[in-house]
C-alpha positions in Angstrom: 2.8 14.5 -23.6 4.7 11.9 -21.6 3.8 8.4 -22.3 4.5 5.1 -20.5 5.6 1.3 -21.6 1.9 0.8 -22.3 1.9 4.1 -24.7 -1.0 5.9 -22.7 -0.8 9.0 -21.8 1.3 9.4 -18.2 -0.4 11.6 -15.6 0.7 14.3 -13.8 2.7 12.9 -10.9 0.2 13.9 -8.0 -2.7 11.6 -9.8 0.2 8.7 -10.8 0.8 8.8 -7.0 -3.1 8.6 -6.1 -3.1 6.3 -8.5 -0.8 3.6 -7.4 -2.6 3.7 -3.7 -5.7 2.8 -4.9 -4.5 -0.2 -7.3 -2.1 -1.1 -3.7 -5.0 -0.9 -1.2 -6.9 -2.9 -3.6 -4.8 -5.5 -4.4 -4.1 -5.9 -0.5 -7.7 -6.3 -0.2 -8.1 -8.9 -2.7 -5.5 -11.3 -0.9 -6.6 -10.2 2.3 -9.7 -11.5 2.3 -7.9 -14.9 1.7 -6.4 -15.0 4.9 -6.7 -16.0 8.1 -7.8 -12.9 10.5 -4.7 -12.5 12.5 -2.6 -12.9 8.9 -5.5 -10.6 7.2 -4.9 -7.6 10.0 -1.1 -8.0 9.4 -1.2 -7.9 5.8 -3.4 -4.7 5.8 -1.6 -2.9 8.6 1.8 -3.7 6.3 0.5 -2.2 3.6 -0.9 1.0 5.0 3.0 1.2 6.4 4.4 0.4 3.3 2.0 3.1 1.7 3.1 5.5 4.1 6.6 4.8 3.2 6.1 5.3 -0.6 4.1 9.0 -0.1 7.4 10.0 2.0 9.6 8.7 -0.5 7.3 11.3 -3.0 6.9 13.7 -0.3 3.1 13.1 0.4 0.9 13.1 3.4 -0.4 10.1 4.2 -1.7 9.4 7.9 -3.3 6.3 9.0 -5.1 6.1 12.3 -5.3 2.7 13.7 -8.5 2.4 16.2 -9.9 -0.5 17.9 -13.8 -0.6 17.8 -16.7 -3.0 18.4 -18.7 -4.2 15.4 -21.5 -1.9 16.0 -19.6 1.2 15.3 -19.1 3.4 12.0 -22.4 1.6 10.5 -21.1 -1.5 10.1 -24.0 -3.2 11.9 -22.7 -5.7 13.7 -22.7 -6.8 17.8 -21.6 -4.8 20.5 -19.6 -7.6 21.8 -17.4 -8.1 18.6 -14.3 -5.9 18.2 -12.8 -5.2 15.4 -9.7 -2.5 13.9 -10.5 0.2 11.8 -7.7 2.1 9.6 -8.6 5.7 8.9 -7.6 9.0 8.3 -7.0 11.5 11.2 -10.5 13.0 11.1 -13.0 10.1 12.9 -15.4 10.9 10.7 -13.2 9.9 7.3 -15.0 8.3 4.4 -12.0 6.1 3.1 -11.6 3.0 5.8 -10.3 -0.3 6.2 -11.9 -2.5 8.5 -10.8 -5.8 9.9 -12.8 -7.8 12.6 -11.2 -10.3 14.7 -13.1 -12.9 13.5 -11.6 -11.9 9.9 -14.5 -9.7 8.3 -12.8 -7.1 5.7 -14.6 -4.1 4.8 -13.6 -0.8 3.1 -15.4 2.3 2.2 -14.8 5.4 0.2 -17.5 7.8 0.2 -19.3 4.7 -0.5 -21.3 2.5 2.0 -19.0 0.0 3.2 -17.7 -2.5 0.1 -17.7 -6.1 2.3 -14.7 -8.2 0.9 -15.3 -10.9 3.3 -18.0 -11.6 6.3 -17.5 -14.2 8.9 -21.1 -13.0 10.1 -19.8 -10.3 12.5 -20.7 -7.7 10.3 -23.8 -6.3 8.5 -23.0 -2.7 6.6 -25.7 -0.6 6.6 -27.3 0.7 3.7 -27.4 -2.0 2.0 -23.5 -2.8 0.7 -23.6 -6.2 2.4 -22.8 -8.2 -0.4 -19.1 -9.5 -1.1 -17.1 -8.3 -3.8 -16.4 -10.5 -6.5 -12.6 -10.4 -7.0 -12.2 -8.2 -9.9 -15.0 -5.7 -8.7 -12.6 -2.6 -9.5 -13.0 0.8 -6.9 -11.8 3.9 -8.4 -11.8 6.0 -5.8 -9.5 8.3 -4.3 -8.1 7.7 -0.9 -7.7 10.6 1.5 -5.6 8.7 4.7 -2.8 11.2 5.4 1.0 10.6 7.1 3.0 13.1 9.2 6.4 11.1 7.5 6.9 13.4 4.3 5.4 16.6 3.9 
């Protein structure tokens, strides 16, 4: 068995690769939700890019849908009136999400009720998942957003 710097056991590449997205897309969360929204929407939509860039580099499928919605949609439970951008797979119903509001809510889900990273009070997730991370609040889930670039 392969092992890394860290002497643990390497997994096979398709997991290392699943893997890396989920620490990336969480890490981008984390400073994400420090910025500013017009910085916070930039520094996710980079990230998916750069994402999709690394899973061609591997030869993965990784697509990301970009969408422009209002605040009510996708049980997020906010207004009508407030808009927002939602990153998702290619299938509208997709579990794994990233959602930024333009008054600079963050919110992702993965087969999960939305996981709120920050709330400027244009958003209230159903079920219950209202409450913000903490910053170390680990997800370990997998992500399922797919790219034509690659495979």
């Amino acid at each position: 068995m392969y092992t890394d710097s860290q002497n643990s056991p390497k997994q096979n590449p398709r997991e290392q690769i699943k893997q890396e997205l989920r620490q990336r897309i969480q890490a981008a969360l984390q400073s994400a939700k420090e910025l500013p929204p017009e910085a916070c929407f930039n520094l996710i939509k980079a990230e998916l890019s750069a994402l999709q860039r690394r899973c061609q580099q591997v030869g993965k499928v990784f697509i990301v849908v970009e969408e422009t919605i209002t605040c009510d949609q996708y049980d997020l439970g906010g207004n009508h009136e407030d808009m927002a951008t939602l990153f998702r797979g290619p299938d509208e119903n997709a579990s794994v999400a990233i959602c930024v509001t333009d008054q600079g809510s963050l919110a992702y889900r993965n087969s999960t009720p939305w996981m709120t990273y920050k709330n400027q009070g244009d958003i209230c997730p159903i079920d219950g998942a209202n409450k913000e991370l903490p910053v170390e609040s680990p997800i370990y889930s997998s992500i399922r957003t797919f790219t034509k670039m690659g495979v």
